[in-house]
N, CA, C and O atoms as a GROMACS GRO file, in nm:
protein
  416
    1UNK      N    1   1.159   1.558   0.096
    1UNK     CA    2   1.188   1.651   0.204
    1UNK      C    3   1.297   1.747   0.160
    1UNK      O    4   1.398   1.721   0.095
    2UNK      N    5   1.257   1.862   0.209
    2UNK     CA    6   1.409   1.945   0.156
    2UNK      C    7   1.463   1.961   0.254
    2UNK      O    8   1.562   2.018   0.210
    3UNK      N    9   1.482   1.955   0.378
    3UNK     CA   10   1.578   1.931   0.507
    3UNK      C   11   1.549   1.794   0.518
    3UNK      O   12   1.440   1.748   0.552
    4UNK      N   13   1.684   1.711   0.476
    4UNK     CA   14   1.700   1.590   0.526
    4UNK      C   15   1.754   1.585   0.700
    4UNK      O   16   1.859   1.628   0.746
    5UNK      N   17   1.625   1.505   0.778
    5UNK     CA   18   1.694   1.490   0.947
    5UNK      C   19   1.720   1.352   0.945
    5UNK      O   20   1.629   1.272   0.921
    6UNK      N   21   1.884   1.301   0.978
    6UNK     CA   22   1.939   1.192   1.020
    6UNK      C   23   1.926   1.174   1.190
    6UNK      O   24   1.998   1.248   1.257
    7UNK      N   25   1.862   1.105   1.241
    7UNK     CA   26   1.834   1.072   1.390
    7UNK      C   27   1.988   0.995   1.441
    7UNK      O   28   2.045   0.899   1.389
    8UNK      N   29   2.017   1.054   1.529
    8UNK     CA   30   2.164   1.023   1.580
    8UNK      C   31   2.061   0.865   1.668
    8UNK      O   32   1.944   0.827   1.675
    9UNK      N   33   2.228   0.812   1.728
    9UNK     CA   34   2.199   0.711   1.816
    9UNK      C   35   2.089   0.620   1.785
    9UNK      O   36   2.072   0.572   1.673
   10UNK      N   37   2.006   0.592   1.900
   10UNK     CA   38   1.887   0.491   1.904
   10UNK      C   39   1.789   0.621   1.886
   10UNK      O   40   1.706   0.614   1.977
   11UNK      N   41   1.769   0.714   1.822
   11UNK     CA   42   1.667   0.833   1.784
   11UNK      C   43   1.573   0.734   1.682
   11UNK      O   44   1.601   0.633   1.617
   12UNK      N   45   1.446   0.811   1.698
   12UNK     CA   46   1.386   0.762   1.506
   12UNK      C   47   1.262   0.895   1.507
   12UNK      O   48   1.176   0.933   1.586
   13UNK      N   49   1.303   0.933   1.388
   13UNK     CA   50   1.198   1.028   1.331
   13UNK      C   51   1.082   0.952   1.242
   13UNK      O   52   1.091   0.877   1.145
   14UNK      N   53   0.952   1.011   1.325
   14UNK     CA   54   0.800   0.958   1.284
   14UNK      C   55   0.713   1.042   1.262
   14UNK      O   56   0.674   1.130   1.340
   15UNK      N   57   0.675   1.020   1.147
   15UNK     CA   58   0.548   1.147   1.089
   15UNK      C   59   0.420   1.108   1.166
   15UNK      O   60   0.380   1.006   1.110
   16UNK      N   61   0.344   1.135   1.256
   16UNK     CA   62   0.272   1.113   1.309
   16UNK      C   63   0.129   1.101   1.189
   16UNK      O   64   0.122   1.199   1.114
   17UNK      N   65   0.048   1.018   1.175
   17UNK     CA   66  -0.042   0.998   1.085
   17UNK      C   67  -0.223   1.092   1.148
   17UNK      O   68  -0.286   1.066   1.251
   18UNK      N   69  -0.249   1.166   1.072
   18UNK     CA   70  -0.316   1.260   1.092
   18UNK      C   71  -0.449   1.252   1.125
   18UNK      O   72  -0.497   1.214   1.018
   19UNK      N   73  -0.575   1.267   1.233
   19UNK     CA   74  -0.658   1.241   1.264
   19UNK      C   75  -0.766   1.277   1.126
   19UNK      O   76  -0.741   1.370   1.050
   20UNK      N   77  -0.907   1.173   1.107
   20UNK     CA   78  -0.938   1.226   0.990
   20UNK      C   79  -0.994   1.373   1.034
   20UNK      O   80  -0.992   1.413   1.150
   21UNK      N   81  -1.035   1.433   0.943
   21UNK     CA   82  -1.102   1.594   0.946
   21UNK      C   83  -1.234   1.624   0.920
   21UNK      O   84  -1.304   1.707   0.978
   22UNK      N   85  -1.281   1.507   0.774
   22UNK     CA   86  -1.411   1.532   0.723
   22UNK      C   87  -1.436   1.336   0.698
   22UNK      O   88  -1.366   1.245   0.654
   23UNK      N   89  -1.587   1.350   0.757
   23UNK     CA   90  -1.606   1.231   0.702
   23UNK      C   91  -1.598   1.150   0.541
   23UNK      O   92  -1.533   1.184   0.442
   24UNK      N   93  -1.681   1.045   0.558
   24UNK     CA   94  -1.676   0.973   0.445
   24UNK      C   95  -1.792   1.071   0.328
   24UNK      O   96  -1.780   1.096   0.208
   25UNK      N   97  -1.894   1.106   0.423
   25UNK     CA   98  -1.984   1.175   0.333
   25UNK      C   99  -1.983   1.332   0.326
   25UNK      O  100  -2.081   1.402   0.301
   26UNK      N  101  -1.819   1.388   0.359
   26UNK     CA  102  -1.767   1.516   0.333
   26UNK      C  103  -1.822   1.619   0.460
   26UNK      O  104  -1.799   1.738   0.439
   27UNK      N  105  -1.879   1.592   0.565
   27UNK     CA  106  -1.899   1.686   0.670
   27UNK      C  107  -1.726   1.699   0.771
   27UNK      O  108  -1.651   1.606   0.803
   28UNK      N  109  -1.716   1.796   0.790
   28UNK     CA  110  -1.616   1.835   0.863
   28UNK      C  111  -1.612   1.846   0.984
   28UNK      O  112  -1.676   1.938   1.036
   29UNK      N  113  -1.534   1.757   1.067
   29UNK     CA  114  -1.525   1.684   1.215
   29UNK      C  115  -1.470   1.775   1.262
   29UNK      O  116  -1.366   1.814   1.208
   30UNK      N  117  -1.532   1.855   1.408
   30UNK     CA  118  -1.457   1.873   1.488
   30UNK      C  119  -1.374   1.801   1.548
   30UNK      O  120  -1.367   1.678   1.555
   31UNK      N  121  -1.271   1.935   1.621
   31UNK     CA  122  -1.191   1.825   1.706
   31UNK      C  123  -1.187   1.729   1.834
   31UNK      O  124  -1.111   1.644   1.881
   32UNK      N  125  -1.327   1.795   1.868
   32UNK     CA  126  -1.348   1.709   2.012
   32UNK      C  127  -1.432   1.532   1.955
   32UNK      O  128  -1.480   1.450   2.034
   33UNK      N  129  -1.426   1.516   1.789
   33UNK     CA  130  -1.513   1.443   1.772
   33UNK      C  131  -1.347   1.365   1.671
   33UNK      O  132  -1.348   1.243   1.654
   34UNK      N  133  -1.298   1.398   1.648
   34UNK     CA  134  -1.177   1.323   1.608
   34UNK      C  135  -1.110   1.281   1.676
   34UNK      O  136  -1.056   1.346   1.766
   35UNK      N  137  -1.087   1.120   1.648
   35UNK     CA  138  -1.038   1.007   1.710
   35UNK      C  139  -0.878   1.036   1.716
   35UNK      O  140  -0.797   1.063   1.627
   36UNK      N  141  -0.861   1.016   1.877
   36UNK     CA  142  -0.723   1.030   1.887
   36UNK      C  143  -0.690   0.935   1.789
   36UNK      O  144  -0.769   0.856   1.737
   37UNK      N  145  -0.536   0.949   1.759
   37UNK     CA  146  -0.499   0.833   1.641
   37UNK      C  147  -0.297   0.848   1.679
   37UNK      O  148  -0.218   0.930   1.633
   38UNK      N  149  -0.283   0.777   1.740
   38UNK     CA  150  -0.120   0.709   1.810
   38UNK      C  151  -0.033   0.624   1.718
   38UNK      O  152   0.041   0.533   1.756
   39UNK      N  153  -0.050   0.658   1.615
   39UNK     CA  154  -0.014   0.588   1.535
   39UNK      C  155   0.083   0.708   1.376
   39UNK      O  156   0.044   0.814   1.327
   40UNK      N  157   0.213   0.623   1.346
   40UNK     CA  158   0.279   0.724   1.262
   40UNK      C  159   0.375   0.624   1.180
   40UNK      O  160   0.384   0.502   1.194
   41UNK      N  161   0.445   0.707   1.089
   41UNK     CA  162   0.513   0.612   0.987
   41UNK      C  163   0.666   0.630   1.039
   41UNK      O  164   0.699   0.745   1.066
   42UNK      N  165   0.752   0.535   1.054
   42UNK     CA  166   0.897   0.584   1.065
   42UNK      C  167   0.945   0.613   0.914
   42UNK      O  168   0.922   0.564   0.804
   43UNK      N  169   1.038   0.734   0.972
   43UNK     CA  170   1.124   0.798   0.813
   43UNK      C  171   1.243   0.813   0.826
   43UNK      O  172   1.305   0.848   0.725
   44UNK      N  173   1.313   0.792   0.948
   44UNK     CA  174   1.452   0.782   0.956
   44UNK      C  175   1.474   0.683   1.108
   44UNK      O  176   1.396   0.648   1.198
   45UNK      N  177   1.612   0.662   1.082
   45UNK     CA  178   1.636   0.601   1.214
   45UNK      C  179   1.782   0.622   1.232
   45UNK      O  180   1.846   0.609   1.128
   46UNK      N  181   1.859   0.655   1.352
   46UNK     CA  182   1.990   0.626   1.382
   46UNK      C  183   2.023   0.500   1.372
   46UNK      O  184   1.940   0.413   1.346
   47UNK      N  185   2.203   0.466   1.398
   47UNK     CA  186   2.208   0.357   1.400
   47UNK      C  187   2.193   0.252   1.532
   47UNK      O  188   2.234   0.137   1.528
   48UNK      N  189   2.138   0.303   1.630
   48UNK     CA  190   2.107   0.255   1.776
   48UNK      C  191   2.231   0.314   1.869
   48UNK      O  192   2.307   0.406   1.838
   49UNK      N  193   2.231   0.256   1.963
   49UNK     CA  194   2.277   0.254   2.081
   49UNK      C  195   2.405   0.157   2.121
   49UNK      O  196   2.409   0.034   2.108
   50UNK      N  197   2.524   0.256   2.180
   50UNK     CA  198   2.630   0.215   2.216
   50UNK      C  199   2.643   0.148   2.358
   50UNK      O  200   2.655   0.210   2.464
   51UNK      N  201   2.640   0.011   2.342
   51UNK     CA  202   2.692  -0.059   2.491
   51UNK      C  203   2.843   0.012   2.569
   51UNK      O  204   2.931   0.078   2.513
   52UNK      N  205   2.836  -0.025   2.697
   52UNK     CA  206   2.948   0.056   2.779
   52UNK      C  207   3.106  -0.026   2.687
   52UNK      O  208   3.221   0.017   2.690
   53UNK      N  209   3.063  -0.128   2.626
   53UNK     CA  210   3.212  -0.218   2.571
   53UNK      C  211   3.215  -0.151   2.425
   53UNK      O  212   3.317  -0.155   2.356
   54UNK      N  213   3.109  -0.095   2.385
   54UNK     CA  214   3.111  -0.030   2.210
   54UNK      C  215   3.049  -0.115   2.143
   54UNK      O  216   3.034  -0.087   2.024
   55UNK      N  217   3.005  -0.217   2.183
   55UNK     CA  218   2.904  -0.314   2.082
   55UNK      C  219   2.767  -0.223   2.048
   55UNK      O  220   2.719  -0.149   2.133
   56UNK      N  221   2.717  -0.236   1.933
   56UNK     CA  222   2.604  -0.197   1.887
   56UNK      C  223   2.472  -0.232   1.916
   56UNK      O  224   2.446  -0.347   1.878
   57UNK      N  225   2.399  -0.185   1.959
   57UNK     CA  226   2.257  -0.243   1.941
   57UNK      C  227   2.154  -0.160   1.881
   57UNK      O  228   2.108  -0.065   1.945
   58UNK      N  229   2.108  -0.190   1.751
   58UNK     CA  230   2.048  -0.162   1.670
   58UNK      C  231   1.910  -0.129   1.743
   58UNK      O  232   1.866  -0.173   1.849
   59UNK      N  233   1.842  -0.014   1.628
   59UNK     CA  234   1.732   0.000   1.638
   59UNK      C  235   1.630  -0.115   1.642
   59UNK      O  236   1.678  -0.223   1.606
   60UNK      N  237   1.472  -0.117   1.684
   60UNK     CA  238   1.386  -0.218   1.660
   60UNK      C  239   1.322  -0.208   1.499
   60UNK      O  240   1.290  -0.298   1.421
   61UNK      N  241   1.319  -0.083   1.486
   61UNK     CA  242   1.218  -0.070   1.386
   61UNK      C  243   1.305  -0.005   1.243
   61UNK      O  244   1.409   0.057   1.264
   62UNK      N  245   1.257  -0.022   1.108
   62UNK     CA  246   1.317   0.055   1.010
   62UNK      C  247   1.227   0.143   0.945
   62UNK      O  248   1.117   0.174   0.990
   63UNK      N  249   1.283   0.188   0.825
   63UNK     CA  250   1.233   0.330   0.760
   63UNK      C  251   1.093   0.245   0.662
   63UNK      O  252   1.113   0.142   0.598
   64UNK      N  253   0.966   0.308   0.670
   64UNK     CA  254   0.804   0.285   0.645
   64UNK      C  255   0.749   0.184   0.734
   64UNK      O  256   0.636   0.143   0.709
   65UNK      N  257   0.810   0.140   0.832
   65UNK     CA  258   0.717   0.085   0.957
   65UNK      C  259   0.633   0.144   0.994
   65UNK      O  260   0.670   0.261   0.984
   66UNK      N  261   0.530   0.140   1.035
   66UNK     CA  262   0.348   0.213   1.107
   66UNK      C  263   0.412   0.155   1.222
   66UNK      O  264   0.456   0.042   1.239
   67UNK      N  265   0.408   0.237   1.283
   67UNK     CA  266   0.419   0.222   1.467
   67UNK      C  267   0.329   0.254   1.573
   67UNK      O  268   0.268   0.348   1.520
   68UNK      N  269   0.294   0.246   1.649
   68UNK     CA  270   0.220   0.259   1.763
   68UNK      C  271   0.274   0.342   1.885
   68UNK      O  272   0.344   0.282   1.967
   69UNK      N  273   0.255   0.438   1.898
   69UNK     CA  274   0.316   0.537   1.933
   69UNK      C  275   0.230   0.601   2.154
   69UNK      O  276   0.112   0.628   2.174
   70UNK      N  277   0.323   0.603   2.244
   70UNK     CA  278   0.293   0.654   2.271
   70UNK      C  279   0.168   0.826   2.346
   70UNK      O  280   0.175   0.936   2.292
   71UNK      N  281   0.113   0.810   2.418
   71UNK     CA  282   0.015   0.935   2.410
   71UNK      C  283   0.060   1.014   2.400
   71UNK      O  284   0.039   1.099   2.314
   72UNK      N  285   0.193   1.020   2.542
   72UNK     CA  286   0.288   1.127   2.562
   72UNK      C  287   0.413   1.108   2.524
   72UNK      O  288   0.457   0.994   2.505
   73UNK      N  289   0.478   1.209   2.510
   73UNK     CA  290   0.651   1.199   2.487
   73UNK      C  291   0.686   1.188   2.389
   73UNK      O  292   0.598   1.169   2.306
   74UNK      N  293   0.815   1.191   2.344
   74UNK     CA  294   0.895   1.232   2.148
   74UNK      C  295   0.843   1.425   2.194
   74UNK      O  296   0.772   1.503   2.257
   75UNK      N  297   0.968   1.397   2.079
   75UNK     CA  298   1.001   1.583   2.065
   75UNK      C  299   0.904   1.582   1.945
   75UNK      O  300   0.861   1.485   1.884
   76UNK      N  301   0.877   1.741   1.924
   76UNK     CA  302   0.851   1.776   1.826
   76UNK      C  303   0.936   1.853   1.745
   76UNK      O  304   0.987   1.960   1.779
   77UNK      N  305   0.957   1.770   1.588
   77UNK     CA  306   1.060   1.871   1.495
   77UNK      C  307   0.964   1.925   1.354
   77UNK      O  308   0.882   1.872   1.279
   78UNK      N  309   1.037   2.082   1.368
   78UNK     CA  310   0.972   2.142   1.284
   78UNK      C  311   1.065   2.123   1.187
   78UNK      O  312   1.184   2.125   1.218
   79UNK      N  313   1.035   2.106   1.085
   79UNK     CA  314   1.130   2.103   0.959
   79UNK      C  315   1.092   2.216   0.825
   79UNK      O  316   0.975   2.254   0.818
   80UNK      N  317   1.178   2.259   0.736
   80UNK     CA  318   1.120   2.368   0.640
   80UNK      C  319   0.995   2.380   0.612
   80UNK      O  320   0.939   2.487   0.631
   81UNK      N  321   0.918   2.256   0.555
   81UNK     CA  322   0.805   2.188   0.507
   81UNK      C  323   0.716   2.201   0.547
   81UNK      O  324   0.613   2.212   0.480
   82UNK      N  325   0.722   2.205   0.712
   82UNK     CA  326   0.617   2.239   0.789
   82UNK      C  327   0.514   2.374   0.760
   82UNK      O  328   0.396   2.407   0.773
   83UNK      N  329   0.598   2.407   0.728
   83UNK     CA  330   0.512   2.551   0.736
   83UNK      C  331   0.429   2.584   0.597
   83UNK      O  332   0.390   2.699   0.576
   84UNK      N  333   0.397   2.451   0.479
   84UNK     CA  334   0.317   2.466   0.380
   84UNK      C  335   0.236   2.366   0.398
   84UNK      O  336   0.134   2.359   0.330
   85UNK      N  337   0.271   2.255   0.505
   85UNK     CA  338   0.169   2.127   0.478
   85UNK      C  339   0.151   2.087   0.610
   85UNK      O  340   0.246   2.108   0.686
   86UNK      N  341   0.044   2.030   0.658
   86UNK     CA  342  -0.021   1.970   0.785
   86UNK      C  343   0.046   1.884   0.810
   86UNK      O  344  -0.017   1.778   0.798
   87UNK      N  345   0.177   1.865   0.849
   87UNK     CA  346   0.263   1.767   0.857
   87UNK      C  347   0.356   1.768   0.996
   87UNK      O  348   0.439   1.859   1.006
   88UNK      N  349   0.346   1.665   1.108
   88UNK     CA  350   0.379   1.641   1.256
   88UNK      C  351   0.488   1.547   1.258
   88UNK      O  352   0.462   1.427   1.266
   89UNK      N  353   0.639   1.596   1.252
   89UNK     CA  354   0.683   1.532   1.303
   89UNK      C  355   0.776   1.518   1.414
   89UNK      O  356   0.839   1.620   1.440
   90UNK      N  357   0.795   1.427   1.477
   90UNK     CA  358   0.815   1.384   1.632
   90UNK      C  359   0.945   1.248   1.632
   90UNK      O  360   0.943   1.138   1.576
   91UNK      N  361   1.061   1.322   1.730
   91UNK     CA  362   1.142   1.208   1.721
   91UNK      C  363   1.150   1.090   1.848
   91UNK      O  364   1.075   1.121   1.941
   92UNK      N  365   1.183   1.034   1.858
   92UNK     CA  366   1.106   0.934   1.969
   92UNK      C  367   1.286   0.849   2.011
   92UNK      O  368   1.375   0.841   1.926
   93UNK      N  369   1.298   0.806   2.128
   93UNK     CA  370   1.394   0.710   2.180
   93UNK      C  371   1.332   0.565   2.073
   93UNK      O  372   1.228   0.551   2.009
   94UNK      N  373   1.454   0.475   2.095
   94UNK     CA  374   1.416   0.344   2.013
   94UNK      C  375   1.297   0.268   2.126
   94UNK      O  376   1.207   0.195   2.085
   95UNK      N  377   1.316   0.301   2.265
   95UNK     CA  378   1.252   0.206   2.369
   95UNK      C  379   1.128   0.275   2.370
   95UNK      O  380   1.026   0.205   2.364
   96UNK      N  381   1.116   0.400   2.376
   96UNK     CA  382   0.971   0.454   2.386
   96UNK      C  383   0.847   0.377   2.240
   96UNK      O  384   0.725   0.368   2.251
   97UNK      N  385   0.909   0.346   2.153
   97UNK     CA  386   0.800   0.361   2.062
   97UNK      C  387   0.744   0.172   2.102
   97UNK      O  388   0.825   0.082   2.126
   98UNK      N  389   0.611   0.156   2.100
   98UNK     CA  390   0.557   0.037   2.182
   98UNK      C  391   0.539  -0.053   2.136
   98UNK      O  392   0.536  -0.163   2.192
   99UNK      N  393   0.516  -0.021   1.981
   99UNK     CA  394   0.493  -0.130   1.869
   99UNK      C  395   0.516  -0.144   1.754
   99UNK      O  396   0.582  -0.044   1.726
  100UNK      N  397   0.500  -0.228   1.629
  100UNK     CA  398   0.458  -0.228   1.476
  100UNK      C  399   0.362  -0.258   1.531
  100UNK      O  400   0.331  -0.307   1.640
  101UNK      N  401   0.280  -0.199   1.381
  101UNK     CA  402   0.153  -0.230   1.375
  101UNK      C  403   0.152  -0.274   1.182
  101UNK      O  404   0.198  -0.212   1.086
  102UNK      N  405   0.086  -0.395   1.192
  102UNK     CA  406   0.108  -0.523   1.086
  102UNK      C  407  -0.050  -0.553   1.016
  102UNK      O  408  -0.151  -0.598   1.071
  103UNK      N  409  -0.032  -0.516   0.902
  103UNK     CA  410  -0.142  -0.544   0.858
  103UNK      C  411  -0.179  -0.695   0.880
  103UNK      O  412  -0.084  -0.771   0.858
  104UNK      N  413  -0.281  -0.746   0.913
  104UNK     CA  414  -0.350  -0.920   0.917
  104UNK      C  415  -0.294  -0.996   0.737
  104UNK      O  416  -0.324  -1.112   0.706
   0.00000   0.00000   0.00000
C-alpha cells in the first residue's frame, strides 16, 4: 500500500473480497447475476476500545482474518491505490463485523 491507514480505537480496515466477474469457462457475469459476496480480509486494526476506568478492550479480530461482514454499514475509504485497481475498502466498528470465517 502506499498510504498506510492505521484504524484508531476499536476501528478495523477490510478489503472487501470481490464478487466473481467471469466464470470458470471465461463468460463474463453480469451484475444482476453476481453473487452478493459479504465477506473481506482484515488489514489493519486499532487497538480497541477505552472503558469509562481506561482499561482496554481489545479488538475481536486481527490483521488476514476473512470476516463476515455485514450487508449494510462500514465507511467507505478511498485510498491512493484505488484509483488503478478494483480495490473496496471499508472501515467497520469492532462490534459491527459478525464473524470469522474458518476454513473446515
Amino acid at each position: 500500500m502506499a498510504q498506510r491507514l492505521k484504524p484508531l480505537l476499536d476501528k478495523v480496515l477490510v478489503q472487501k473480497v470481490m464478487p466473481m466477474t467471469k466464470s470458470a469457462a471465461g463468460i463474463f457475469l453480469p451484475e444482476t447475476a453476481a453473487a452478493r459476496v459479504n465477506e473481506g480480509i482484515v488489514l489493519a486494526t486499532g487497538p480497541g476500545k477505552r472503558t469509562l476506568d481506561g482499561s482496554l478492550i481489545p479488538v475481536s479480530v486481527k490483521e488476514g482474518d476473512k470476516v463476515l461482514l455485514p450487508e449494510f454499514g462500514g465507511i467507505t475509504v478511498k485510498l491512493e491505490e484505488d484509483k488503478t485497481k478494483e480495490t473496496s475498502y471499508h472501515l467497520y466498528r469492532d462490534d459491527e463485523i459478525l464473524g470469522i470465517l474458518q476454513d473446515k
